[in-house]
Structures are given as C-alpha cells and as structure tokens.
N, C-alpha and C positions, 0 to 999 in steps of 0.2 A: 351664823349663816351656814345652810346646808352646803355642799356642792355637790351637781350633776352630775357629776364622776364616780362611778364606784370604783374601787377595789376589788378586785374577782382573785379571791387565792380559795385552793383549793382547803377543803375541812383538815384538819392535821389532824393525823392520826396521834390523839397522847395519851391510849386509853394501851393498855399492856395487849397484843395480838397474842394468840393462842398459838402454839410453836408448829404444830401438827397442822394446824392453817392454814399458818403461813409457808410452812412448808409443801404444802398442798396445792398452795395456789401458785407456787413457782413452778410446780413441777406442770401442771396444767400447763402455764402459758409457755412453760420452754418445750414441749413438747408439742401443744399445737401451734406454736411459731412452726417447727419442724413441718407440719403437714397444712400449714396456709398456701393459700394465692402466690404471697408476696414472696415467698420462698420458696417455693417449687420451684415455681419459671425459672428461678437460679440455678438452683440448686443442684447440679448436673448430677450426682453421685446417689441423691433422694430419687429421679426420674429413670434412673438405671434401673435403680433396685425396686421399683414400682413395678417394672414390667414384668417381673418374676413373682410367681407361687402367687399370684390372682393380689400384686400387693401386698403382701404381708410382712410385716418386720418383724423379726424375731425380738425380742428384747435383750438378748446376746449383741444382737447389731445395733440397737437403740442405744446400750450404753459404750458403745465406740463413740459415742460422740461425747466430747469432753464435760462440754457444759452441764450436761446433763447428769454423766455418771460423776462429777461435784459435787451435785445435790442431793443423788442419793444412788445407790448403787445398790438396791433391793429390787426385782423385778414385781415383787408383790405388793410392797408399798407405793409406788407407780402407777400401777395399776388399778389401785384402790384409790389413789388420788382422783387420776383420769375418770371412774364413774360416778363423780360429782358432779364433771365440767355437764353445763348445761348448753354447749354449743353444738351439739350432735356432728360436729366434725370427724369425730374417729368413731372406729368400730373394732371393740375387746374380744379377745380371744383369752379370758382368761387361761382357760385350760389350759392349753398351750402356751400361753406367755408371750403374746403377739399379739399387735395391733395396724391397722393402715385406714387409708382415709375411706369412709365410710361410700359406700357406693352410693348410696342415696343424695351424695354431697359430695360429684364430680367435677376434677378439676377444670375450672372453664379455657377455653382456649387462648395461646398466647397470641391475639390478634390486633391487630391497628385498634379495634375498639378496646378490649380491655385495657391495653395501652394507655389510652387516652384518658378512660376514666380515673385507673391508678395514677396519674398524675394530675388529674382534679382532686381528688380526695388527699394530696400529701401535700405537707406546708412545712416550712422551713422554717427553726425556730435554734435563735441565739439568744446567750446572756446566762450561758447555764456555765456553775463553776465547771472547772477544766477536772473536776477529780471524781465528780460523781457516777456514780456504776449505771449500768443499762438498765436495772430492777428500779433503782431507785426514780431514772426516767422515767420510765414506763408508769410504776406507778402514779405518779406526779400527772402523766400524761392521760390515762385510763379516766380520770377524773372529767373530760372531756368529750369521752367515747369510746368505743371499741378500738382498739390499736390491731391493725393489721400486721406492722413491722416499722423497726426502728435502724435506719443508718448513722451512727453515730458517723460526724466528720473528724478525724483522727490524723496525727502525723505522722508525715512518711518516715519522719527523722524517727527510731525505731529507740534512739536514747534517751527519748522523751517518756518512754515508758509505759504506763497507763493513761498519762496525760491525755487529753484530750481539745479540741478547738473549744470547746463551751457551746460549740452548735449539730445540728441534728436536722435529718428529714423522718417526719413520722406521719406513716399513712393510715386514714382511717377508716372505719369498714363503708363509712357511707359519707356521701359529697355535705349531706347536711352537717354530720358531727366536725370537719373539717371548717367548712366556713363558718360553724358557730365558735370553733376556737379561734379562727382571724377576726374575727367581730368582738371578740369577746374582750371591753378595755380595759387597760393595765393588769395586767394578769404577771404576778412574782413567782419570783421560787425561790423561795427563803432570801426574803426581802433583796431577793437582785429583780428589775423590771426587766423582760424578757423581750423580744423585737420577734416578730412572725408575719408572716407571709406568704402565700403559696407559691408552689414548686414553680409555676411558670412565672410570676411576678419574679423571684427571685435569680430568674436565668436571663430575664428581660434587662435588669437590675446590670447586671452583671455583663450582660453583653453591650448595654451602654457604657459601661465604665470600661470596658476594652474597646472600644468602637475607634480609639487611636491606632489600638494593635492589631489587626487584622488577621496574624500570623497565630497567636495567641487564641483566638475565637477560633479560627479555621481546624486549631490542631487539636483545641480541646473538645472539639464537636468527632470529630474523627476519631480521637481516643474513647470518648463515649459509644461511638455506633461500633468500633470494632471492639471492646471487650463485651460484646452479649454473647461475640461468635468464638471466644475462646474457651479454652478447659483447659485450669491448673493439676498441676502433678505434684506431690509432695515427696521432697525426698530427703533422706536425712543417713547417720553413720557415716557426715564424712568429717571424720576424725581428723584426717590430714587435711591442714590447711593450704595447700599445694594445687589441692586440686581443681581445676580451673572447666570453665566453659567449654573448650576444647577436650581436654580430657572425658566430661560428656558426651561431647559431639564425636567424639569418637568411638567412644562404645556403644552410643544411640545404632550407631553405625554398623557396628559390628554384629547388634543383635537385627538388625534389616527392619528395623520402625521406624516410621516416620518422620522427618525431622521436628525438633520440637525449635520456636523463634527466640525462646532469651531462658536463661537462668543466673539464677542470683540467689546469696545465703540470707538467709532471714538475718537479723542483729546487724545489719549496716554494713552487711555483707560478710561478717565473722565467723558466725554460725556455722554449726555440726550440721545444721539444716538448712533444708533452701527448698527451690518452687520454681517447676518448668513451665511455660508459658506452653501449650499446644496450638494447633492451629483451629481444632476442631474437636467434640465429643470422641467421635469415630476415631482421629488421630491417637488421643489420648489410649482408649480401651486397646487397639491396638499394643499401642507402647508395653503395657501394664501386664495383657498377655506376651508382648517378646519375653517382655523383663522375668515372666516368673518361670518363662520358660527357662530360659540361662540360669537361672537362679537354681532350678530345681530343689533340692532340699536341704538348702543349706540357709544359713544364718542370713544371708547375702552376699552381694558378689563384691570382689576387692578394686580397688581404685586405689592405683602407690600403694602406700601404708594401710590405708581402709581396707579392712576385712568384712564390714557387717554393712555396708551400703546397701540402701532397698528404697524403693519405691516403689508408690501408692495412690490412691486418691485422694484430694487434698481434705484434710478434716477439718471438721466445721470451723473450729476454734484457731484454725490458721489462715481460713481463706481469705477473709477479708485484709489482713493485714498483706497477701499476696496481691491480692488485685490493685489496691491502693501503692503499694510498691510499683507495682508495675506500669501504671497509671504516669504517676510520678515519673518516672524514670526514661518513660517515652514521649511526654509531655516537654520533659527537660532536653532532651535528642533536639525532640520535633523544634523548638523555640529557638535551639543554637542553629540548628539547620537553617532555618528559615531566615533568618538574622544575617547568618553567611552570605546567603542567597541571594540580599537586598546589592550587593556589592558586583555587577552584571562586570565591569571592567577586572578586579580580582575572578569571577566566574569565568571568564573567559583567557584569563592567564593559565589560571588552573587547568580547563581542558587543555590547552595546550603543550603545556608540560608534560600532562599524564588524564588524557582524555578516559581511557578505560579506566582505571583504578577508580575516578569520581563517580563512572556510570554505576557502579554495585555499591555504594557508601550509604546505603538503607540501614536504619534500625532493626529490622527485622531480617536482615542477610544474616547469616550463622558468622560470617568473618566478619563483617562490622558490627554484630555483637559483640562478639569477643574483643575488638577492638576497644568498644565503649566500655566495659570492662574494667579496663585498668585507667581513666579517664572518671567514673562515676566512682569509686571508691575513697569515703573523704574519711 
C-alpha cells in the first residue's frame, strides 16, 4: 500500500563540494546578510556608516566584523567571490577595495508596511538539534527559498555555550517561498521531524498559553517594542572585577554623556567585557564621541585597576547575545515586579513605610539598576 504522505527532505549534499565554492559562497551570504533588509533596519552601526562617502565600506571596515574576517581575511578573495553573487545587491569598487549596497537596490523604508510584510514572510521553526551552526541552517533552509535572515533562538544562560534552543525564525525574500515551507509535509532534518509555523501563528500560540498570566504577555510585548528604540555599546579591558554599574555611571558622568539604562559583563556577568544598554542612536554616538574624547591617545582610560578600558560600537558578533541578555534580564525585573504588585494590601504597607524610595524602584533608574545588580548575579 502506497501512502498519501510524502516525505520532503531536502537533496543531501554527498558528492565532495569544491573548497573555493564553498568558501565562496559563505563569503557571498555573510556579506550580503551584512547589506539585506533584514539587517540594516538593525543594524544601527551599518546605517551610521552608510551615511558617509556616498556609502561606501572600505574592506578595512568590512573585516572588523568578526564573522567575516573568520572566513577569510584577504580583501581580494572577497571581492572576487562577491562578483559571482547574481543578486545585484552590492556595488564593487574593486580598485579601491570597497563595496556598498548598490544604488539601483535602495534600502526600502522602515514602515508599518514593510513591517508587516517581514512578518508574513517569516515562520518559526523547531526540532533542529541544539549544536548545529547558523551555515549549516541556512543551508538546510535555502533548499526552500531565498533566506532573507536567520534569528537563532539562543539562551541567556551564557554557560550553555554555543548551545542553542533547536528553534529559529527564518525570513524569506517572498510570502510565497515561506508558505510553501509551512505547507510543505513532514519535512526532517537529519531524520529529526521539524514543527513550523508562522511568525504570527506562533505569537497567537503563545499568547494563548499565557492568557493565565497577563503580566507575562503585557511585559513581553513592551520588551519587544522598546528594544527597536535602543543602541548597544560595547565595552571591554575591564580587567578588574570590581568594577561595578556605578563605577560606570560615574565616569559616564564625568565625561557629560548621556545616561546610558543598564550594564552588565557578558559570561554571566564575569566577563573582561560587557554591553551598555542606550537610550537611543543619538545617545549612543554621543557617548562614543565623549569617550574618545577623554581617551585621547591612549590605550584607554582606567577604572580601579583597569588601565585599557574603551568603548565602542557593539560588534556584530556580540550583539545579539547583548540584546537577548538584556531582553531576559528585563523580562525577569518586569515579572517580579509585576507578581509584587498583585499584593494591593503589602502595596500599600510598603508606601507607607517608605512611599518615595518605591516611587523610583524602575528597571531602567541608574540606582535601581544598580540595585538589580547584585540581585541578578547567579
């Protein structure tokens, strides 16, 4: 007996790839990920540096991004890869050793409609082992359609490693290649069956299974709208482990920039390095000119023991584990908050006692920052 059912696994690659290829064709997609849709609109530090020299990147500044100069740290083999790609996204400067996004193929604007469509075209999909690399996604994935961009879903717990949840949102260039991958049945990946769904089924999903918590739904919607209006800072050299929130928020001070709303060291908060949360672009660029100003030309400036302390824009290869930190972290505030707050007869002890001190007790005050702090450290 036949059955109705097929199997849909993608062709496995078992024929030997050509190294130069395949190195080729890494270098294409990680560099026009760099200059997509789905990543500009992020990308605060790409949209900086767009506005300068008509667009242009030098490839000096193309391999500051880590990923990239991993894969090959020749400007000329890059470049010779890039005039294969048949996406006509970028525009070669050989001679000079620079590329940017092709004028002919300007970036569309960040509006309620492209919105709207990016999140038709992207589907959420689980069941993928927890070790497998973004490449090896992709390609897995590419078998379906053009890939605009891949969010791996990743944990906050930082001692988990490269681990990952086995789930992902991957957006694709058009609504049809997307819903022929939700259509498409029992589709494996190396014989694990995979579960998918689009982006808003999976939020609908989601916000019925909290439909108990209310507080939960409320804070995670709010954490979402307010990190599109943030810009991370990265900073690192600090050698001493001493040195605290405060100790920031006091030199932020002293160089007369902006307040920045939270920091925290990358590795579980261990870390030589760590990631300041801004309020805003502007805030950030601000900062970055105090900071180099104080700096002038030296190594960096000291904090306690730290001699080489500096800051910068956050690099690609950190950012996301920034955001998702911070996600988490304010996620976790807002839930205890909230939970506190159900308690109207404790609520009203509390002002009692000490009405002012509750009034400022915000995740986002520099002194209840700092407060949470030594509270969030496990």
């Amino acid at each position: 007996m036949t059955s109705d059912t097929a199997t849909v696994t993608p062709t496995q690659k078992v024929d030997e790839v050509d190294p130069v290829q395949a190195l080729n064709k890494k270098l294409i997609r990680q560099v026009e990920f760099y200059f997509s849709d789905f990543n500009l609109h992020k990308d605060k530090f790409m949209q900086e540096h767009m506005k300068k020299d008509d667009g242009w990147f030098t490839m000096d500044t193309m391999l500051q991004f880590q990923r990239l100069s991993n894969l090959c740290a020749e400007p000329g083999t890059i470049l010779a890869a890039l005039k294969t790609s048949t996406k006509e996204l970028l525009e070669l400067d050989v001679e000079k050793l620079r590329i940017r996004r092709h004028p002919n193929n300007p970036l569309p604007e960040n509006d309620a409609q492209f919105n709207r469509d990016l999140k038709l075209r992207t589907v959420h999909v689980s069941g993928f082992p927890q070790t497998e690399t973004i490449d090896e996604l992709t390609d897995f994935l590419e078998d379906y359609g053009v890939v605009d961009g891949i969010k791996l879903m990743r944990y906050a717990d930082k001692s988990k490693g490269s681990l990952h949840k086995g789930a992902l949102f991957v957006s694709y260039a058009k609504y049809e290649e997307a819903e022929r991958f939700i259509q498409a049945p029992m589709v494996y990946y190396k014989d694990q069956p995979l579960e998918k769904m689009s982006r808003n089924d999976f939020y609908e999903n989601n916000k019925k299974k909290n439909s108990n918590n209310g507080n939960r739904e409320k804070n995670e919607k709010a954490t979402e709208e307010l990190s599109d209006s943030l810009t991370y800072l990265y900073v690192d050299g600090l050698d001493d482990e001493m040195i605290t929130h405060q100790d920031l928020k006091s030199f932020w001070e002293e160089m007369g920039a902006p307040s920045f709303k939270f920091f925290y060291r990358f590795g579980t908060n261990k870390g030589t390095d760590a990631y300041v949360v801004m309020s805003s672009e502007d805030d950030a660029t601000v900062s970055l000119q105090k900071f180099n100003e104080a700096k002038g030309d030296n190594e960096g400036i000291t904090l306690k023991s730290a001699t080489k302390v500096n800051v910068a824009a956050m690099p690609e290869d950190k950012k996301e584990a920034a955001v998702e930190s911070y996600t988490f972290m304010r996620q976790r505030f807002l839930t205890k908050k909230g939970s506190k707050g159900g308690n109207q007869r404790g609520f009203k002890r509390n002002n009692q006692r000490g009405n002012k001190r509750n009034q400022h007790k915000h995740f986002d005050d520099d002194d209840a920052a700092d407060a949470k702090q030594a509270k969030i450290e496990e």
